[in-house]
N, C-alpha and C positions, 0 to 999 in steps of 0.2 A: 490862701497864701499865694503871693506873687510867682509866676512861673519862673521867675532869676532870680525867687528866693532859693527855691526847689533846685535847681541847676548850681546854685553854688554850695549848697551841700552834698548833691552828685559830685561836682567836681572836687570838692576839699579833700574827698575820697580818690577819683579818678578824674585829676586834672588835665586836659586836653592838652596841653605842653607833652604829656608823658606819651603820648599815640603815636605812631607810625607815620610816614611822612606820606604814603600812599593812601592811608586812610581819611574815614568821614566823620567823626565821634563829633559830636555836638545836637545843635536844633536843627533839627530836619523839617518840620513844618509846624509856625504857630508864632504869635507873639508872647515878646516873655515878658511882657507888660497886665498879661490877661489875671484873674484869678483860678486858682486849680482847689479843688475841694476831695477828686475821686482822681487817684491812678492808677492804668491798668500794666502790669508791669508783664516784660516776654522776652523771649529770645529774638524774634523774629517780628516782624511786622507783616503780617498775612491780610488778605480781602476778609478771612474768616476772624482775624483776631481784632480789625475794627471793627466790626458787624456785633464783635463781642463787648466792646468799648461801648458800643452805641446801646446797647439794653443795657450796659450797667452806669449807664450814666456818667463816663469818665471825662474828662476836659481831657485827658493827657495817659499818652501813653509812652512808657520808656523800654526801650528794647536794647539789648545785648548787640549786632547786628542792626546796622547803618542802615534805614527805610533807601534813603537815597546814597547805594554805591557807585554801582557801574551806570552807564551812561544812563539819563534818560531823556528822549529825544518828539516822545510824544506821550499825550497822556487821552488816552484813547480806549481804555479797556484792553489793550491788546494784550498784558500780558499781567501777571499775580501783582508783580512791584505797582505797576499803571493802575491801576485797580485800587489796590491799596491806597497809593496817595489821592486818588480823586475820591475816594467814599471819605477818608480824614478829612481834605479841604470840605468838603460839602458838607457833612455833621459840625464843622466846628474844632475836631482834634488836634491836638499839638502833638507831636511826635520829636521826643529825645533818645539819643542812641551816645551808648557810652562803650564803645567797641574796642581796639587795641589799650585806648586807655583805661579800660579795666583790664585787660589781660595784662599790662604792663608794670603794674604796681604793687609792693606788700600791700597782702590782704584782697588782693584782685582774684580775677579766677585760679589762676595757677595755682597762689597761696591755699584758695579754700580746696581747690581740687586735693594738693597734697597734706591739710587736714582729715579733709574725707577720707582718706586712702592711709591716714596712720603715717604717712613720710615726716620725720623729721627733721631737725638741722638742716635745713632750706636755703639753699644761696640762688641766684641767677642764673638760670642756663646760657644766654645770651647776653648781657648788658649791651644796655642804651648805649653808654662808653664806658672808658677805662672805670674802675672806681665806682662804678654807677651804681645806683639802690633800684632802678629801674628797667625792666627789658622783656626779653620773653623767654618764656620757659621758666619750670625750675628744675631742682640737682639735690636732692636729698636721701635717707636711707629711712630702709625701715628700722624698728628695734631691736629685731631679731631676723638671721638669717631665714628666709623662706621655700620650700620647695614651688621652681616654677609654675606648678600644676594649683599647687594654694594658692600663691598669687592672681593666677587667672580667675580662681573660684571668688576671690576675694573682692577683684574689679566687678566681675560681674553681680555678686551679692551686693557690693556696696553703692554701684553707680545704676544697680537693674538696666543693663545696657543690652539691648536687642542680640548684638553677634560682638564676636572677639574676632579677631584674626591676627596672625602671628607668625612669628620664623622660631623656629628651636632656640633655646637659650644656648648658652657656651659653656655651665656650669649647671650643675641638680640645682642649688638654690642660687638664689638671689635676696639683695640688701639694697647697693647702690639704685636707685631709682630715678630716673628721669623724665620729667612728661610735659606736656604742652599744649593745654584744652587748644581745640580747631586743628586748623593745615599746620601742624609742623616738622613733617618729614624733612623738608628744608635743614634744621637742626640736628639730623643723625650721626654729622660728624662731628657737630660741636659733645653730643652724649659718649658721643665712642671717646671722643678724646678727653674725657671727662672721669673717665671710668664706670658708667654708667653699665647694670648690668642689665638693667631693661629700659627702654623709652615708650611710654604712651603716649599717642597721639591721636590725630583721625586723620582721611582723605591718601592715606599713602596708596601710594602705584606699586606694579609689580615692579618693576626696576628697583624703586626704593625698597621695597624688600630683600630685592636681590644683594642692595648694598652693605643692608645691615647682616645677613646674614654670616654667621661666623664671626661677627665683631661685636654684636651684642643681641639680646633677641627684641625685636619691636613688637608691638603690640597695639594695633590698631583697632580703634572703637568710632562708634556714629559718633559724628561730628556735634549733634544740636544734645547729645547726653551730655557729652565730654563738659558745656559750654551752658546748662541749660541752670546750673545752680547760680548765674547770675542774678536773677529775679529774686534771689534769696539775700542775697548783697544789696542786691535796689531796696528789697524790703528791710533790711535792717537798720539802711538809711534814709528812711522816711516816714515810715512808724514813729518813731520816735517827736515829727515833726507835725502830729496831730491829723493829717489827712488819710481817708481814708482809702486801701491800701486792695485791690486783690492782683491775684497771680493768674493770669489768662488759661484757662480751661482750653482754651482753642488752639495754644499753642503745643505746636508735634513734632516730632521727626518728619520728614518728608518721606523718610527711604522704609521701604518695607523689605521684611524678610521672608523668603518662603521656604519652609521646609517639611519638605516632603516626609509623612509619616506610614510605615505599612502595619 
């Protein structure tokens, strides 16, 4: 299949109109004129997850997170990104990243996030604009009122997420829910003023915690857990389209936890 066949079914789903005006969602490296037979699908684009492309014979890899973000000024080895994109140019691989504009649409991460997690009745945290079907975050409840301690037991059972961190809630249980796979501390006032009795997120600061505290409880988890059931969305839209299909084994959290046991 034509790699702008592949890309227009990615996008029919997460159209690159819907993205961030700071972001990079699109082809990152490759012709989209080529033929694709094998994709390897990721969060991330790593030296270790081409390396993993390349023994399983992929033409094309698509990743959640944009191969080419922040600057890049040399391609030298110097650094995991530099690395990255010289071992794809040199093997032959195409590299597509579908990044805010998955997070920005029904059925994108937020949506499945707040399936996974039981949230219903699902609006926008953020809209694009007024009116809009598009943005970031979502605002939903669960079913039934929950003691916050269940809740936490619940993220962790359900997303297997490394560490939790958190501020006290304002109330024994909680319903109203608020959350927003990757960085969205940014949104704490939009959840507070929402009625949100919890906000999940990743990457919060202590400050931001300082802010939510006593206006709602936040709940902060690793960023690439939060975000990593993308590959699950890539593969439901391309299975379907006869190529064969896997989910990077090489792809990880960066951050490790240490806890000390006596």
């Amino acid at each position: 299949m034509l790699l702008r066949a592949i890309i227009d079914s990615i996008e029919s789903v997460a159209p690159r109109s819907a993205q961030e005006e700071w972001d990079n969602s699109g082809m990152q490296i490759g012709d989209t004129g080529r033929d694709i037979e094998s994709v390897l699908l990721t969060t991330d684009v790593t030296p270790e997850v081409v390396n993993e492309a390349v023994m399983l014979g992929c033409q094309l890899i698509v990743s959640h997170h944009p191969l080419l973000f922040h600057g890049l000024k040399q391609i030298c080895g110097q650094s995991a990104q530099a690395c990255a994109v010289e071992q794809a140019v040199r093997h032959g691989i195409a590299v597509y990243s579908a990044h805010t504009s998955l997070d920005c649409v029904p059925g994108g991460i937020n949506t499945r996030l707040a399936d996974m997690l039981g949230i219903r009745d699902c609006c926008i945290l953020v809209p694009s604009a007024p009116d809009s079907t598009t943005g970031l975050g979502v605002i939903g409840s669960l079913p039934q009122p929950m003691p916050f301690e269940t809740f936490l037991q619940h993220v962790r059972d359900t997303l297997h997420t490394t560490y939790i961190r958190y501020t006290a809630p304002c109330r024994e249980t909680v319903q109203r829910i608020a959350l927003c796979g990757g960085s969205g501390a940014e949104f704490i006032g939009d959840a507070v003023a929402q009625g949100a009795d919890v906000f999940l997120t990743a990457d919060c600061k202590y400050h931001e915690f300082q802010d939510a505290e006593g206006r709602m409880a936040l709940v902060d988890i690793d960023h690439w857990i939060s975000e990593r059931h993308a590959r699950d969305i890539f593969a439901g839209i391309l299975r379907p389209l006869g190529l064969t299909v896997h989910i990077s084994k090489a792809d990880r959290t960066p951050v490790q936890v240490y806890n000390e046991t006596t």
